[in-house]
N, CA, C, O and CB atoms as a CASP TS submission, in Angstrom:
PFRMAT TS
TARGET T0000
AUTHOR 0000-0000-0000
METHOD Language model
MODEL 1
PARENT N/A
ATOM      1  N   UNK     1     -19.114  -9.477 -11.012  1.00  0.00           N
ATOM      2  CA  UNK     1     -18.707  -9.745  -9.653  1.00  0.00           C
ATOM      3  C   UNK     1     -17.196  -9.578  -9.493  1.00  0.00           C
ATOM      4  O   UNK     1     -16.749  -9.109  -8.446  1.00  0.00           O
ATOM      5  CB  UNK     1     -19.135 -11.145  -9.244  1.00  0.00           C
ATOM      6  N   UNK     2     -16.557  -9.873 -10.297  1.00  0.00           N
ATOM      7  CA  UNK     2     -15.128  -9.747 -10.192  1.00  0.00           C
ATOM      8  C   UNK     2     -14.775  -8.419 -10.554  1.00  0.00           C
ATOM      9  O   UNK     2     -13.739  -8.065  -9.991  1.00  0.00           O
ATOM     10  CB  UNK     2     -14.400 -10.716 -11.017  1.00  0.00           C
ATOM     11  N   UNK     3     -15.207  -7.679 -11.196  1.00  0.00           N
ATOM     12  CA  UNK     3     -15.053  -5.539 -11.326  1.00  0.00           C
ATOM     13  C   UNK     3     -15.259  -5.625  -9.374  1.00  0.00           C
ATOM     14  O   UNK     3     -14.360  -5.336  -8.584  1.00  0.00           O
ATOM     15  CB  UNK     3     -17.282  -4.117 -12.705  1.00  0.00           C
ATOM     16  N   UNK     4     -16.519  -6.041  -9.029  1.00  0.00           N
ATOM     17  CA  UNK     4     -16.837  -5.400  -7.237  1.00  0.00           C
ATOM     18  C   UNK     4     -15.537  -6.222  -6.435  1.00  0.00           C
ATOM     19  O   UNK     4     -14.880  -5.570  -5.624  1.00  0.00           O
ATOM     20  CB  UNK     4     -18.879  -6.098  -6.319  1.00  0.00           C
ATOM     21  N   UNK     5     -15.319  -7.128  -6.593  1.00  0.00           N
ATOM     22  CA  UNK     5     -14.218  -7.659  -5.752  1.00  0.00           C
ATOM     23  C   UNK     5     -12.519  -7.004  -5.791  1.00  0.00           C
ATOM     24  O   UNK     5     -11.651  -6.988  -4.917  1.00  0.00           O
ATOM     25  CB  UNK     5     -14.202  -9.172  -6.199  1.00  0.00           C
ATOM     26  N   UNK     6     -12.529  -6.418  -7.441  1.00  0.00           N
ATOM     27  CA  UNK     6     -11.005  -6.024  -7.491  1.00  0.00           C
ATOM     28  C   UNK     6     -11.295  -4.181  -7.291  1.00  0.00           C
ATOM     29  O   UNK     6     -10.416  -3.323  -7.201  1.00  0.00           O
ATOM     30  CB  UNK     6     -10.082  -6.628  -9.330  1.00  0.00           C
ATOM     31  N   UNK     7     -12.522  -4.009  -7.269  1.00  0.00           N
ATOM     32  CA  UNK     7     -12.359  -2.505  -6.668  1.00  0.00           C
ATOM     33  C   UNK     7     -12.178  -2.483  -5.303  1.00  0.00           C
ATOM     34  O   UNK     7     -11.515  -1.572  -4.807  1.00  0.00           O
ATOM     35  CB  UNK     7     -13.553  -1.596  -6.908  1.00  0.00           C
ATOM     36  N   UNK     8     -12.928  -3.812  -4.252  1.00  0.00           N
ATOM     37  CA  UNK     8     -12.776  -3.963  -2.799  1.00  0.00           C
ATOM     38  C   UNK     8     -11.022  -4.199  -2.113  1.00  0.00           C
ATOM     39  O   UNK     8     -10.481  -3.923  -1.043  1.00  0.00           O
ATOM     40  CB  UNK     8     -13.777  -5.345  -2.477  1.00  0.00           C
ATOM     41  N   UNK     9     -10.677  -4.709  -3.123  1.00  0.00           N
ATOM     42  CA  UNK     9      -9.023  -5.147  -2.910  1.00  0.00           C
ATOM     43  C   UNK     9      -8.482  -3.601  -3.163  1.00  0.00           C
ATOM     44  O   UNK     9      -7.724  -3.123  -2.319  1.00  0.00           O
ATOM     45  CB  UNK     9      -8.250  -6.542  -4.279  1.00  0.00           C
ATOM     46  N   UNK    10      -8.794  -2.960  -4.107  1.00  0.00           N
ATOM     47  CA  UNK    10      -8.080  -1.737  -4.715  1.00  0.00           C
ATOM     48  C   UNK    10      -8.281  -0.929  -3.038  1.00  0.00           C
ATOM     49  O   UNK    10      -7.339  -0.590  -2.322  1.00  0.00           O
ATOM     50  CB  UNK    10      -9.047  -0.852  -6.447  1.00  0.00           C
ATOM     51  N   UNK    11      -9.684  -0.772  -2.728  1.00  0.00           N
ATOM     52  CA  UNK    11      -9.715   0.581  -1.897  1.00  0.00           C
ATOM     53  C   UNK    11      -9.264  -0.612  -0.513  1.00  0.00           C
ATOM     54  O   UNK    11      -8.953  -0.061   0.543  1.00  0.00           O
ATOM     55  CB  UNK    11     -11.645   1.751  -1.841  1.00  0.00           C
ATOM     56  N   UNK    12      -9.245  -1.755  -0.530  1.00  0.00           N
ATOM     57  CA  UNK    12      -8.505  -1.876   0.898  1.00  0.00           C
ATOM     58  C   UNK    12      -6.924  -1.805   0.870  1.00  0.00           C
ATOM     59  O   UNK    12      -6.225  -1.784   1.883  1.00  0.00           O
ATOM     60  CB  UNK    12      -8.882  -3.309   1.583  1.00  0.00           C
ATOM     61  N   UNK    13      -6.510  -1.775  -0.295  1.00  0.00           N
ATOM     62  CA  UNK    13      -5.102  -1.469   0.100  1.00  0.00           C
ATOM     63  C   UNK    13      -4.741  -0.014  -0.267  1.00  0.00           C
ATOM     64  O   UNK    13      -3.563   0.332  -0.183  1.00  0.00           O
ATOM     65  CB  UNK    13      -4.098  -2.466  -0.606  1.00  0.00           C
ATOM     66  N   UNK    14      -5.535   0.717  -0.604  1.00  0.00           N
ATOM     67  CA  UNK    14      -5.386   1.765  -0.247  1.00  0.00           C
ATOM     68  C   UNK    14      -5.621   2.180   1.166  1.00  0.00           C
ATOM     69  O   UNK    14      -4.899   3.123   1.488  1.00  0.00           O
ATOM     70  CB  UNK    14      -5.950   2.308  -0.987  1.00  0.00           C
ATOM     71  N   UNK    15      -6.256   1.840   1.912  1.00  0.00           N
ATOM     72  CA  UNK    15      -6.243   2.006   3.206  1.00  0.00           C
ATOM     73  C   UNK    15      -5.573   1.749   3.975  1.00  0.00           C
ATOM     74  O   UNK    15      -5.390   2.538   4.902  1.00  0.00           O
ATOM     75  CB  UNK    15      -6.867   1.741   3.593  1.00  0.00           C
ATOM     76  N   UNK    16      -4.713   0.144   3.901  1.00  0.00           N
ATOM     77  CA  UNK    16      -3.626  -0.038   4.352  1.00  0.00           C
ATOM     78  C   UNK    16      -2.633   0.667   4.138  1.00  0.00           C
ATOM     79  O   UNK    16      -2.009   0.896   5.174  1.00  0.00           O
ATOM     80  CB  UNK    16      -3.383  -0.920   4.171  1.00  0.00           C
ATOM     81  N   UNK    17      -2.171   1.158   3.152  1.00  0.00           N
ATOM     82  CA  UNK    17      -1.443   2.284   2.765  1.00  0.00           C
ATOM     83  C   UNK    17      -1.008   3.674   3.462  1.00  0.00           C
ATOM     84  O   UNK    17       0.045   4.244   3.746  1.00  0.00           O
ATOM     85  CB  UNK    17      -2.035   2.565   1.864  1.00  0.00           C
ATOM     86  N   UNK    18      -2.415   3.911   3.585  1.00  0.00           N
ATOM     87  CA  UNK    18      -2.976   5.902   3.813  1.00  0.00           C
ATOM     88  C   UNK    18      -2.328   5.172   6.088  1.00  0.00           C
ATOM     89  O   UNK    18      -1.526   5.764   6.810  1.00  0.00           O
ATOM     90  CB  UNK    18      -6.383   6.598   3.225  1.00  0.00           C
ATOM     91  N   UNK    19      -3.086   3.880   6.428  1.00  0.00           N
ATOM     92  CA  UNK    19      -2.803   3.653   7.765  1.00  0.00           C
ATOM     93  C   UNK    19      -1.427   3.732   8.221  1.00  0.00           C
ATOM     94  O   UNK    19      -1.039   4.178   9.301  1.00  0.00           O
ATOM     95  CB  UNK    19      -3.264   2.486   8.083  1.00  0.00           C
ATOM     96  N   UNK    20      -0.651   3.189   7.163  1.00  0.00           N
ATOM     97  CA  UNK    20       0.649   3.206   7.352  1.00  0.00           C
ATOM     98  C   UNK    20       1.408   4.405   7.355  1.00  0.00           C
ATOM     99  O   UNK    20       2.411   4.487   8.063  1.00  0.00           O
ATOM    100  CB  UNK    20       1.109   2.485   6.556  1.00  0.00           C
ATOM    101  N   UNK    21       1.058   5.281   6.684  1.00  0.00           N
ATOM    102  CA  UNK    21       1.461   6.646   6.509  1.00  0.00           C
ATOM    103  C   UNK    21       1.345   7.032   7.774  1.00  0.00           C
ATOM    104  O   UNK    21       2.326   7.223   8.493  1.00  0.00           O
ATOM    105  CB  UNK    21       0.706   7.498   5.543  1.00  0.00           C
ATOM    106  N   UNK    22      -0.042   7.199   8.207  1.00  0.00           N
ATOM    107  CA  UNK    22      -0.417   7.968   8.658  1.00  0.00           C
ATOM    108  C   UNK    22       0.071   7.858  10.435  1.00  0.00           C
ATOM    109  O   UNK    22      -0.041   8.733  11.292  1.00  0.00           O
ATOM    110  CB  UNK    22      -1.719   7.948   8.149  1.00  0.00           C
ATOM    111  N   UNK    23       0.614   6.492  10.566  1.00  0.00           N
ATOM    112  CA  UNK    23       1.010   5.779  11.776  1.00  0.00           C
ATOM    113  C   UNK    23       2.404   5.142  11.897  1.00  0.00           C
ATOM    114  O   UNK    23       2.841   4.228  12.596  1.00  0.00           O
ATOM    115  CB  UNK    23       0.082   4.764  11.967  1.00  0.00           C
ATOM    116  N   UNK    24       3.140   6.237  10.633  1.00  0.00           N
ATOM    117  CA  UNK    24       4.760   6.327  10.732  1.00  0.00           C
ATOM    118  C   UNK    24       5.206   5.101  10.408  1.00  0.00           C
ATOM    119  O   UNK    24       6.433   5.096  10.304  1.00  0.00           O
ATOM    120  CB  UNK    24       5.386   6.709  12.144  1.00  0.00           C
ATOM    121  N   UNK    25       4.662   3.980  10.191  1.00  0.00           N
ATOM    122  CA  UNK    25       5.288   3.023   9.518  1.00  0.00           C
ATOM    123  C   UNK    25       5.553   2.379   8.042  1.00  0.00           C
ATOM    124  O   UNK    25       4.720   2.541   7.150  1.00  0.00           O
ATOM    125  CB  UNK    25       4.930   2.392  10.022  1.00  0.00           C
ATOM    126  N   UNK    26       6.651   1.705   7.848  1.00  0.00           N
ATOM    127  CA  UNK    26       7.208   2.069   6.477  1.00  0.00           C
ATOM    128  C   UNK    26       5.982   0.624   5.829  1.00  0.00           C
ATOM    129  O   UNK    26       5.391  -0.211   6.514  1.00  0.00           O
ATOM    130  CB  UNK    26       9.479   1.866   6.257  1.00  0.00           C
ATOM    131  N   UNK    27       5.963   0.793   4.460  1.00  0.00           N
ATOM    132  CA  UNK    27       5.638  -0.644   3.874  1.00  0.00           C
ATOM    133  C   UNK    27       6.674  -0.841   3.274  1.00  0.00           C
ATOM    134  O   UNK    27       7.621  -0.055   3.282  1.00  0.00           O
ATOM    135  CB  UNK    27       4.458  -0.887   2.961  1.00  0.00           C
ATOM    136  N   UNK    28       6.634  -2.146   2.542  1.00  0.00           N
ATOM    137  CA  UNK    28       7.377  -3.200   2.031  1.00  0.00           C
ATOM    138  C   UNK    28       6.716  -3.572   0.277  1.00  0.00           C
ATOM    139  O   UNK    28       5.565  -3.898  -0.011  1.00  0.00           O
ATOM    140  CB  UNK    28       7.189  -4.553   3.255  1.00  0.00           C
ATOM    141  N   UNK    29       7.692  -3.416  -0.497  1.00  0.00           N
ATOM    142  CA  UNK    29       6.663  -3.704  -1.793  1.00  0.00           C
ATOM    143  C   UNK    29       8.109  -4.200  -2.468  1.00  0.00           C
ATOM    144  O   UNK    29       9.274  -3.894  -2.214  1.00  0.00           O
ATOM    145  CB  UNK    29       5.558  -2.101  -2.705  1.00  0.00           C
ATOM    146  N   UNK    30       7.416  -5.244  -3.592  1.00  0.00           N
ATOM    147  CA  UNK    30       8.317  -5.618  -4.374  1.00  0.00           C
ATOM    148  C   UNK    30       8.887  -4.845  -5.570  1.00  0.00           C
ATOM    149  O   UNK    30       7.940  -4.292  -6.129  1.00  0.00           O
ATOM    150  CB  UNK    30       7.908  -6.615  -4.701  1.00  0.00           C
ATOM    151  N   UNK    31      10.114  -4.564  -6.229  1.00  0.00           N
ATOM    152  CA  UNK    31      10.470  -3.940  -7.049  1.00  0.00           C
ATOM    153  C   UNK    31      11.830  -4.234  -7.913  1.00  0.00           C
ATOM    154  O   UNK    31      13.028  -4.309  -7.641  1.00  0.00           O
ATOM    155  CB  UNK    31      10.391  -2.956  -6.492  1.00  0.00           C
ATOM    156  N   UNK    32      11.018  -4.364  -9.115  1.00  0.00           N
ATOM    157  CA  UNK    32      12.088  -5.114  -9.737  1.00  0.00           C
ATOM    158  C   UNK    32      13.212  -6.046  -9.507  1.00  0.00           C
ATOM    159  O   UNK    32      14.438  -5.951  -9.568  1.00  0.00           O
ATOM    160  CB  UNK    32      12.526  -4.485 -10.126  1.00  0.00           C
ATOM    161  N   UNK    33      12.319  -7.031  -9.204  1.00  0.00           N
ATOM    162  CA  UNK    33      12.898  -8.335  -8.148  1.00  0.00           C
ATOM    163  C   UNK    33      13.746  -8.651  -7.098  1.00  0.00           C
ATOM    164  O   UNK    33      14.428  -9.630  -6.794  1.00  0.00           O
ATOM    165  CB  UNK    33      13.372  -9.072  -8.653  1.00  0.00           C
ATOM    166  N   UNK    34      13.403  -7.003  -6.387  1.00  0.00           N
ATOM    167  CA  UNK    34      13.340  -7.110  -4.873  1.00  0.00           C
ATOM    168  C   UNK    34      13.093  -6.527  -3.914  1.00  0.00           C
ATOM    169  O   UNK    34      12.413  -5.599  -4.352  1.00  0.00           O
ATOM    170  CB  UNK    34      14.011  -7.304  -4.494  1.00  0.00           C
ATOM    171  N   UNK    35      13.137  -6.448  -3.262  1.00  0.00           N
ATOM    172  CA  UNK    35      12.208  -6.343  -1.606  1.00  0.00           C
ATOM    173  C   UNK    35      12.654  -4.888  -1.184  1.00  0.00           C
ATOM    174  O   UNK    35      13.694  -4.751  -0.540  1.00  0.00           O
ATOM    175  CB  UNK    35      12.819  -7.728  -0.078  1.00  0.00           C
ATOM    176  N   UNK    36      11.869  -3.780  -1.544  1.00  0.00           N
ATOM    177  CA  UNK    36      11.754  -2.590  -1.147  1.00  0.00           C
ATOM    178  C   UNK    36      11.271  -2.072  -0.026  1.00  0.00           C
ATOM    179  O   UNK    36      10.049  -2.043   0.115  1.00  0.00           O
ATOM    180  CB  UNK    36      11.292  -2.159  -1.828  1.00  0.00           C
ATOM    181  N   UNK    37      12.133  -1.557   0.998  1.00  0.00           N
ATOM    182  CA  UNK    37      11.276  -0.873   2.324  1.00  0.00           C
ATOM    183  C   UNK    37      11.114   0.555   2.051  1.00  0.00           C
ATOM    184  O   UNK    37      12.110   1.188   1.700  1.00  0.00           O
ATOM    185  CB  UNK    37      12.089  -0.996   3.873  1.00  0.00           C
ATOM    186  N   UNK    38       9.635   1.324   2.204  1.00  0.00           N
ATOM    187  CA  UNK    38       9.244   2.739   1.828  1.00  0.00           C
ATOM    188  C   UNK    38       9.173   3.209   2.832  1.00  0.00           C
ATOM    189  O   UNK    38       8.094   2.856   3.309  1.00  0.00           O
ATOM    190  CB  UNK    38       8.129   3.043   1.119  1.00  0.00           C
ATOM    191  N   UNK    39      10.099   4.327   4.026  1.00  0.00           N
ATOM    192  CA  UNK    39       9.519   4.616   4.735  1.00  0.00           C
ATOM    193  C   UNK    39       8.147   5.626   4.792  1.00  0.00           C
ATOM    194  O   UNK    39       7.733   5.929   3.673  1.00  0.00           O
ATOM    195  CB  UNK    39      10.338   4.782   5.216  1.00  0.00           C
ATOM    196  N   UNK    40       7.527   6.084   5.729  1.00  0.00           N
ATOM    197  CA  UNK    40       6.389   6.405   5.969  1.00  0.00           C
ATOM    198  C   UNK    40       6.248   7.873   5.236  1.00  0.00           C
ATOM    199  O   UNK    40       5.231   8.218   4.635  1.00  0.00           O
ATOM    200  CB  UNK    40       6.163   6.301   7.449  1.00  0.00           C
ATOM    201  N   UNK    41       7.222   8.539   5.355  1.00  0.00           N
ATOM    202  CA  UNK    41       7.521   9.791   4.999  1.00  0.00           C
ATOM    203  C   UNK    41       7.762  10.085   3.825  1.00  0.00           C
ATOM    204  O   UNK    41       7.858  11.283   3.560  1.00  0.00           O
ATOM    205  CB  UNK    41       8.356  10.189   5.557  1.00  0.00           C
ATOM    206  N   UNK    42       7.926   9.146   2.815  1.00  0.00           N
ATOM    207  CA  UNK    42       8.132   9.190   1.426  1.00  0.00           C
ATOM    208  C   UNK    42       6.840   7.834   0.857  1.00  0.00           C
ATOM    209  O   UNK    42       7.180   7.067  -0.044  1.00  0.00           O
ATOM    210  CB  UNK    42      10.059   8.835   1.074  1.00  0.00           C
ATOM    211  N   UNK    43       5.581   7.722   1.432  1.00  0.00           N
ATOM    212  CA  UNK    43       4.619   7.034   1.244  1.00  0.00           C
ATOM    213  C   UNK    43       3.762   8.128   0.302  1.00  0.00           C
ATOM    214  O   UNK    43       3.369   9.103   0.942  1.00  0.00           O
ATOM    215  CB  UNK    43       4.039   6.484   2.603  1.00  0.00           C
ATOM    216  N   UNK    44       3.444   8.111  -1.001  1.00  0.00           N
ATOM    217  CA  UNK    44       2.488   8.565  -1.433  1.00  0.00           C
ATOM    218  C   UNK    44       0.978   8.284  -1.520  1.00  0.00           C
ATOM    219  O   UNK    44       0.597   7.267  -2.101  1.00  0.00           O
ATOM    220  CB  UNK    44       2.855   8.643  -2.188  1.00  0.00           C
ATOM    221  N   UNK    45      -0.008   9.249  -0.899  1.00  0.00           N
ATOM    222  CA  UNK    45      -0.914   8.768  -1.302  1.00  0.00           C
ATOM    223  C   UNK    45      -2.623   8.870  -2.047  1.00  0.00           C
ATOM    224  O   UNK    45      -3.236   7.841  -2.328  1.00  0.00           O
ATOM    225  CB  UNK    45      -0.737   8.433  -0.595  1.00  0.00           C
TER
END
């Protein structure tokens, strides 16, 4: 049960991801202890 739950997390934030791209807005991720903004245009996905 926990493999089906962390593949459901995996492909929903991939989706959040691909949405963000795809709707010009940047995300936010942590990186090496601190707060990274990605804009949309340099979003890989």
């Amino acid at each position: 049960m926990a493999f089906r739950a962390e593949e459901a997390l995996k492909k929903a934030v991939a989706k959040a991801i691909a949405d963000h791209k795809r709707m010009g807005d940047p995300i936010v991720i942590w990186r090496d202890g601190n707060v990274v903004k990605i804009p949309a245009e340099q979003i890989e996905v």
